[in-house]
C-alpha positions in Angstrom: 22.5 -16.0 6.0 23.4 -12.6 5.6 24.1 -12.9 2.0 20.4 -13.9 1.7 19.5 -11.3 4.2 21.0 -8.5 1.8 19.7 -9.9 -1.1 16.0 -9.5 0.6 16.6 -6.0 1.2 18.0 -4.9 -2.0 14.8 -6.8 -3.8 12.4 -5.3 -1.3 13.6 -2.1 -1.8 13.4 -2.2 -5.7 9.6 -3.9 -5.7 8.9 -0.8 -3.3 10.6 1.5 -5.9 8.9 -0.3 -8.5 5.2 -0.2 -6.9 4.8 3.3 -7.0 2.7 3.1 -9.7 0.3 0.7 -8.2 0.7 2.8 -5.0 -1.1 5.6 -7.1 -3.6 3.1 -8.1 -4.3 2.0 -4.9 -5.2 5.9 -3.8 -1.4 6.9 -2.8 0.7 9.7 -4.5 3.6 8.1 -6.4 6.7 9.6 -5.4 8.7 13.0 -6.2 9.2 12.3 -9.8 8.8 15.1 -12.1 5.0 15.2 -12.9 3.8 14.9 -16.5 1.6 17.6 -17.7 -2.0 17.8 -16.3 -4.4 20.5 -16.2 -4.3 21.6 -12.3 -7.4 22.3 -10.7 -6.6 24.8 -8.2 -8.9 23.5 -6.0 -8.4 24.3 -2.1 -7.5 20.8 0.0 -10.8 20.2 2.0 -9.4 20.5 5.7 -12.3 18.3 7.3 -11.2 15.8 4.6 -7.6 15.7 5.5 -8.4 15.3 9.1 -10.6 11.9 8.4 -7.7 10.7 5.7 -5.4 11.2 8.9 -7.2 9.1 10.7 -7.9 6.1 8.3 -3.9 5.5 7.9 -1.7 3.0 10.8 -1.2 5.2 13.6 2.6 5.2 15.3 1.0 3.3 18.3 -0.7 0.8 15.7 2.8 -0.2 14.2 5.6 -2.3 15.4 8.1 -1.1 18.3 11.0 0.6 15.7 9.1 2.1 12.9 9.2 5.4 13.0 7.3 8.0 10.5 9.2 9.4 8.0 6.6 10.7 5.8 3.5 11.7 5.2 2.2 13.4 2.0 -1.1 14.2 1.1 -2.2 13.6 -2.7 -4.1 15.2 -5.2 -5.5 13.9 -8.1 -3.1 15.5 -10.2 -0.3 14.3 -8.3 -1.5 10.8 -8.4 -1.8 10.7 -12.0 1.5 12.3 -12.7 3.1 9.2 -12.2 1.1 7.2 -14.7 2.0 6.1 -18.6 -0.6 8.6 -19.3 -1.1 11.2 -17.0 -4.2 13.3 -18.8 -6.3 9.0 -18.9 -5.3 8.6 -15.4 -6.5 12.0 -13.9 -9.8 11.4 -16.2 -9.9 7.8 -14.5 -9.8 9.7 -11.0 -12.2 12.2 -11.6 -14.5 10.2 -13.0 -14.5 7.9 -9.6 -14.8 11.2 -8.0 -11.7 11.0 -5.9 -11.6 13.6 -4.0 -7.7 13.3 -2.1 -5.7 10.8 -0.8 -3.1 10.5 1.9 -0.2 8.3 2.6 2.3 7.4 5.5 5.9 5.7 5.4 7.2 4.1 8.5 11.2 3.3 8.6 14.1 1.9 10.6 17.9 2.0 10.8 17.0 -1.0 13.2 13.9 -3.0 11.5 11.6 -4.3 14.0 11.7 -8.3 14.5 9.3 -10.5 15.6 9.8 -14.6 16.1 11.7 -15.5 13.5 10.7 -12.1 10.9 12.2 -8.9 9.9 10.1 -6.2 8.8 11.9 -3.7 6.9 9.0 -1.3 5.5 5.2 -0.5 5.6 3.3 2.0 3.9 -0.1 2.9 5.0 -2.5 4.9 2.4 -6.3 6.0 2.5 -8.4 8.3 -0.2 -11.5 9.3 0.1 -14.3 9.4 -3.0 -17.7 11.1 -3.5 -19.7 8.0 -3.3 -18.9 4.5 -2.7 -19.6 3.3 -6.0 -16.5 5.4 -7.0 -14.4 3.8 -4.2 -15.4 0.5 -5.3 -14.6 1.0 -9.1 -11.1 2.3 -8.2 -10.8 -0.5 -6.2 -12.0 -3.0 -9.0 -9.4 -1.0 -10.9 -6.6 -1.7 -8.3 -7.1 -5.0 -7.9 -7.0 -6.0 -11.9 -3.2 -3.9 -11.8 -2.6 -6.4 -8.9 -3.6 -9.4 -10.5 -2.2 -9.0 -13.4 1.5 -7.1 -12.5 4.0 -9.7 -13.5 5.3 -10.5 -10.0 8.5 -12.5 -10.6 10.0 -9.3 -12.8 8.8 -6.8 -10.5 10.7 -8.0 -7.5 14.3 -8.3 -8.5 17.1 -10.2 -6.3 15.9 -13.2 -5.1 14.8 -16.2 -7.2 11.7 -18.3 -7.5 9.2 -16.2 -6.8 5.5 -16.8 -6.6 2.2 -14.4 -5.2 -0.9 -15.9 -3.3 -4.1 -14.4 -2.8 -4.6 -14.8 1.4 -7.7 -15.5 2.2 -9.0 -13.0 4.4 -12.4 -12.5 6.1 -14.7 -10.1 7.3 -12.3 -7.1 7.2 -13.9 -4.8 4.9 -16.8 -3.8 2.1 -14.5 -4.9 -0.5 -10.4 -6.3 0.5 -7.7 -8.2 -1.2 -4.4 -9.6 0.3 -1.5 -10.5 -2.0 1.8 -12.3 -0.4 4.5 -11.8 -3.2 8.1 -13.2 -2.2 10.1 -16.3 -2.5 9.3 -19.8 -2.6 10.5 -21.6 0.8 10.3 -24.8 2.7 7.9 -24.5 6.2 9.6 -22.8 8.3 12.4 -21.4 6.2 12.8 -17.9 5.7 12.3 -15.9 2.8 11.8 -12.3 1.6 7.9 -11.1 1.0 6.0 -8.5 0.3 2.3 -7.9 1.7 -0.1 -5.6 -0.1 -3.7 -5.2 1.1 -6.3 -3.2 0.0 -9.7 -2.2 1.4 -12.3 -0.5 0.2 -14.7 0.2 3.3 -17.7 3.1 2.1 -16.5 5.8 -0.2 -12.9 5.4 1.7 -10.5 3.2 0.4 -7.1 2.1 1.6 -3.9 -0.1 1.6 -0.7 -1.5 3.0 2.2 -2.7 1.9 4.4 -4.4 4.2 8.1 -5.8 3.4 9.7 -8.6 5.4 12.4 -11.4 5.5 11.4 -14.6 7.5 8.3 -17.3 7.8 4.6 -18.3 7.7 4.4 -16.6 11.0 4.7 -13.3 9.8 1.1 -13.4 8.6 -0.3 -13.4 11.3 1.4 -9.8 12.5 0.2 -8.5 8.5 -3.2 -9.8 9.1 -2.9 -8.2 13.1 -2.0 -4.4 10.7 -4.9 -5.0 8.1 -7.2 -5.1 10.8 -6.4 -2.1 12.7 -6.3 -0.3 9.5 -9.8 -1.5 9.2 -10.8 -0.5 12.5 -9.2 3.1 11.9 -10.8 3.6 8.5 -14.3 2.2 10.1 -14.1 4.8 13.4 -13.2 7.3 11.2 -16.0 7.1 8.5 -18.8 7.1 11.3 
């Protein structure tokens, strides 16, 4: 058991490592690695626009008891394309949604938080905020085609036979996807997965991206976090 146990961390933590990129695509940053060259704008970071993008993210009283926030960055389109294959497309890509900034939070603990029979180790909460809907939903259309076709199985390393699943979900925003990647198990086993969610609700978009080791049952408390994301991002775009 804690062999397996390990062996879910150490993968979970490489397909986080190894989703930065489609953290950027989702509307994140992507990390502190050395930026490729792009022309900086200079542009001042709109203050009224950081205050909603604080707002559309998991609040510490939305998460569970023993995450605590380690980070919070705030991301400009530069930033977010630095990370790319090809920075100078990327940034083009972002300005031609007319993304205007995006924003991020990391929640951590020495002690992850359990619930029933499930671990959670990690969740990341993002937003960004675009000129227009239409932008938001083409960078969404965008994100979701990285999604769909990331090759999964090489992504997260460590544990073997692994599968992804669309999860149906309902009624939670304009536009929303929900991919389970992780381990094949029996019911009621436990295995390692990772949640990634994305919304796209108005010219705000956001995600999440949850990491866990333990049943079916832990989809409920994901779905439970995708839907006070899309309550915050809703109150907040009023």
């Amino acid at each position: 058991m804690l062999r397996r146990l390990d062996l879910a961390i150490g993968g979970l933590l490489l397909l986080v490592a190894s989703l930065l990129l489609l953290a950027a695509a989702c509307g994140g940053g992507g990390g502190e690695e050395t930026p490729s060259p792009v022309t900086p704008t200079g542009s001042p970071l709109p203050p009224e626009v950081q205050d909603q993008l604080k707002r559309m993210v998991l609040q510490p009283d939305d998460v569970l008891t023993g995450f605590n926030l380690v980070d919070e960055p705030f991301s400009t389109n530069e930033e977010s394309a630095s990370s790319a294959d090809d920075p100078q497309s990327r940034l083009a890509d972002l300005q031609r949604w007319g993304r205007i900034l995006g924003y991020e939070v990391y929640y951590e603990s020495s002690e992850p938080p359990t619930v029933g029979q499930t671990i959670f180790f990690s969740l990341q909460s993002t937003a960004s905020m675009y000129e227009s809907s239409e932008g938001a939903s083409a960078s969404f259309a965008d994100a979701v085609e990285v999604a769909r076709t990331t090759d999964w199985p090489v992504v997260f390393v460590g544990p073997e036979n692994v599968e992804w699943e669309e999860v149906p979900i309902s009624d939670l925003a304009d536009e929303a996807i929900w991919l389970r990647v992780g381990e094949k198990g029996e019911p009621g086993e436990q295995v390692s997965s990772f949640d990634i969610i994305m919304l796209r609700q108005g010219a705000g978009r956001g995600s999440l991206q949850i990491g866990s080791f333990g049943t079916e049952e832990s989809k409920e408390i994901v779905e439970q976090l995708a839907r006070a994301q899309a309550d915050r991002m809703r109150s907040a775009l009023e």
